[in-house]
N, C-alpha and C positions, 0 to 999 in steps of 0.2 A: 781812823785805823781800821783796816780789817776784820779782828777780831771782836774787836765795837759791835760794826755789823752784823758780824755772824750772831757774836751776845743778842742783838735787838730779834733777830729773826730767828732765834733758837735753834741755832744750828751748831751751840757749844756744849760739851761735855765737862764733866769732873775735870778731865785729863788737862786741857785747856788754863786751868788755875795753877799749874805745877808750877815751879820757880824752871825759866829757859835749858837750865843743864841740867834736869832731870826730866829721862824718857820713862815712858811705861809701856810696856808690851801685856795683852792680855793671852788668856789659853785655859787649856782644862787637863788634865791630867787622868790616867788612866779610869779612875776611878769616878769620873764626869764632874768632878769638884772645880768651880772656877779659880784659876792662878792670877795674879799680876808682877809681872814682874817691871819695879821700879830699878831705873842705874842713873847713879852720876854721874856725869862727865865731865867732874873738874876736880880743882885741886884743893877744894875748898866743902866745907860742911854745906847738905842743903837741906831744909823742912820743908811741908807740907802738909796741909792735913788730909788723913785717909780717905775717901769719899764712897767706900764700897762697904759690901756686909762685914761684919765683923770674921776673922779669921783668925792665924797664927803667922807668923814671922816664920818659914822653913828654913832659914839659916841660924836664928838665934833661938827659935823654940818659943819667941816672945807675943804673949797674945797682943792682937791690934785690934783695936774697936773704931766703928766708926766715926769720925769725925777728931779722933787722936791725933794728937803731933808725931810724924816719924821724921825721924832726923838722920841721914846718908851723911858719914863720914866721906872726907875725899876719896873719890875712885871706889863707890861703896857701891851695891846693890840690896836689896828685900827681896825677896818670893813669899806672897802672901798669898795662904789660901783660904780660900770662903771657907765657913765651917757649912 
């Protein structure tokens, strides 16, 4: 498999461990603080665990530390920003 590959040659990230229907976009925000924004794309619940600095939830106000389980309800998204 591909990814195999890539794993042996270190050419994978955090992002590469996510369950298939959950994307992540990263960014920074006015303020230079790193964002990630995670979305579902299905109809169903997806986990993960976090793999970046510890932050906050900007949708639910919820702190995320790393290496946490977060869990996207169907058709959910996170914006998490580094503290």
């Amino acid at each position: 498999m591909l990814l195999d590959v890539l794993k042996q040659a270190g050419l994978t990230g955090p992002d590469q461990n996510l369950p298939a229907l959950v994307r992540v976009k990263h960014g920074s925000n006015r303020s230079g603080k790193v964002l990630h924004y995670y979305l579902n794309y299905s109809n169903g619940a997806q986990s993960f665990a976090y793999a970046y600095r510890p932050g906050v939830d900007l949708l639910s106000q919820a702190p995320v530390a790393q290496g946490q389980q977060v869990t996207l309800k169907s058709w959910d998204a996170a914006i998490v920003e580094e503290k």
